[in-house]
C-alpha positions as a Markdown table, in Angstrom:
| # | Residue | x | y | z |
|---|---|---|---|---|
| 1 | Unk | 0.0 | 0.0 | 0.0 |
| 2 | Unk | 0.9 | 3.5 | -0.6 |
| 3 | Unk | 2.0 | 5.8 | 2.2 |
| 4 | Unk | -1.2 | 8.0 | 2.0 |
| 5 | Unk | -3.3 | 4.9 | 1.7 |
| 6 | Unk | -1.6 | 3.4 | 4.8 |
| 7 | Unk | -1.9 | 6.8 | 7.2 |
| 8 | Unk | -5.8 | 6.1 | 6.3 |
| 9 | Unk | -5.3 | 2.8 | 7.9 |
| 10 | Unk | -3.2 | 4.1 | 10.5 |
| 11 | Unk | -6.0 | 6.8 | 11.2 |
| 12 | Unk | -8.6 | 4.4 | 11.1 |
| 13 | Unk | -6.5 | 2.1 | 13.7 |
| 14 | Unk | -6.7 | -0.3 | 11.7 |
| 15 | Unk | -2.6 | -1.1 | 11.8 |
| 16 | Unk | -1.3 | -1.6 | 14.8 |
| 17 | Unk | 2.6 | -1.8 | 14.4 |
| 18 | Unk | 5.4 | -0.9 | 12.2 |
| 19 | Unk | 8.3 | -3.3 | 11.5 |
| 20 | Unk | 11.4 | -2.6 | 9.7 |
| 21 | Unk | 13.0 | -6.1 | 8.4 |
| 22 | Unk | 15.9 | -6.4 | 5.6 |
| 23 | Unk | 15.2 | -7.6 | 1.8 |
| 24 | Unk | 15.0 | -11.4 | 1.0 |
| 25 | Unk | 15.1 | -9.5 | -3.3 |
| 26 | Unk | 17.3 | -6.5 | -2.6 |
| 27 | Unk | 20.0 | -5.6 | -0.5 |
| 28 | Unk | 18.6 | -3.0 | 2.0 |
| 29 | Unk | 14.6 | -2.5 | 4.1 |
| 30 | Unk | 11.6 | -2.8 | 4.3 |
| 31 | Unk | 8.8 | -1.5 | 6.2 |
| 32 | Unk | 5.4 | -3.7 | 7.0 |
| 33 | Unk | 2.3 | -2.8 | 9.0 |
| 34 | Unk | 0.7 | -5.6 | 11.0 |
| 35 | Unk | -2.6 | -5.2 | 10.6 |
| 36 | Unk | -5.7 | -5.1 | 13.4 |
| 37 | Unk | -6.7 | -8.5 | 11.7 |
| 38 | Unk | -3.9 | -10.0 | 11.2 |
| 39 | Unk | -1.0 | -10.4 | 8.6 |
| 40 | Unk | 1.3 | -7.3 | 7.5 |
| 41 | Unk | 0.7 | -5.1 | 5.0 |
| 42 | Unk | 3.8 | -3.6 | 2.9 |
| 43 | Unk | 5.0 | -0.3 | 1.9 |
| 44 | Unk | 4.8 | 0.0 | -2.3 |
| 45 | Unk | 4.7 | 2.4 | -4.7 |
| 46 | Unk | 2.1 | 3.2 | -6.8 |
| 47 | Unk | 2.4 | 0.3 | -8.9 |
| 48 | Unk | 2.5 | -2.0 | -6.1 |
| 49 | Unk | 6.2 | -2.8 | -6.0 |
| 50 | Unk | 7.3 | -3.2 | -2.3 |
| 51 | Unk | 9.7 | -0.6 | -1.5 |
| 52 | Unk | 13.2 | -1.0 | 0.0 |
| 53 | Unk | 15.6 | 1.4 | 1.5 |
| 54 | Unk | 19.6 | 2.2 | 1.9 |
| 55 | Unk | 19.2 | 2.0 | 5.6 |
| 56 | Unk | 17.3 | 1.7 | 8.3 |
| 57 | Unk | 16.7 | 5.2 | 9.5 |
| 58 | Unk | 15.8 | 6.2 | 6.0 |
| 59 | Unk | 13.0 | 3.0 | 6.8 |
| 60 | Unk | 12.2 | 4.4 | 10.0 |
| 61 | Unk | 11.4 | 7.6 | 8.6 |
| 62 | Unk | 8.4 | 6.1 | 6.8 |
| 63 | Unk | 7.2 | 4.2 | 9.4 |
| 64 | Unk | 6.9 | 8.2 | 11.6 |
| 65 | Unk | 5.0 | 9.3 | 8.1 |
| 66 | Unk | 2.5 | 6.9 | 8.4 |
| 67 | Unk | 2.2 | 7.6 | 12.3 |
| 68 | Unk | 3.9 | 5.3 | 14.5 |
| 69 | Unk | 6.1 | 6.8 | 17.0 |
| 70 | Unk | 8.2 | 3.7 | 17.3 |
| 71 | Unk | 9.0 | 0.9 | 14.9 |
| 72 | Unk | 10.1 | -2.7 | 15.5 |
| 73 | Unk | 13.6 | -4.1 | 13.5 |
| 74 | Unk | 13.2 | -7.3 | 12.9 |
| 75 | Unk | 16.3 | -9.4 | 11.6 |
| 76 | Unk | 17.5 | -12.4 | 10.6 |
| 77 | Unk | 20.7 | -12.4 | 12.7 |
């Protein structure tokens, strides 16, 4: 989903947590919802491709835009 579509959901409280994780197709991170119902529900772009980030604070910084205050980074270390 885009950023403005997910701030709707986040407004709606209808995602409850932000997680930053790395790439299994790219080197870098991405940033998931978890929704109210279950499952996680991506950042994309408007044509639906997931999007993924240099780093992690350049991630965390579109986690804040939606609206959470914190975000959880989640690796595979």
């Amino acid at each position: 989903m885009t950023l403005s579509e997910l701030q709707r959901l986040y407004a709606n409280h209808d995602i409850v947590e932000a997680v930053i994780e790395p790439s299994i197709q790219a080197n870098g991170w991405i940033v998931e919802f978890r929704h109210r119902r279950g499952g996680f529900v991506p950042l994309t772009d408007g044509a639906g491709s997931e999007k993924c980030y240099r780093d992690i604070d350049t991630a965390t910084e579109r986690a804040f835009e939606v609206g959470f205050h914190q975000v959880r980074i989640a690796d595979t270390f």
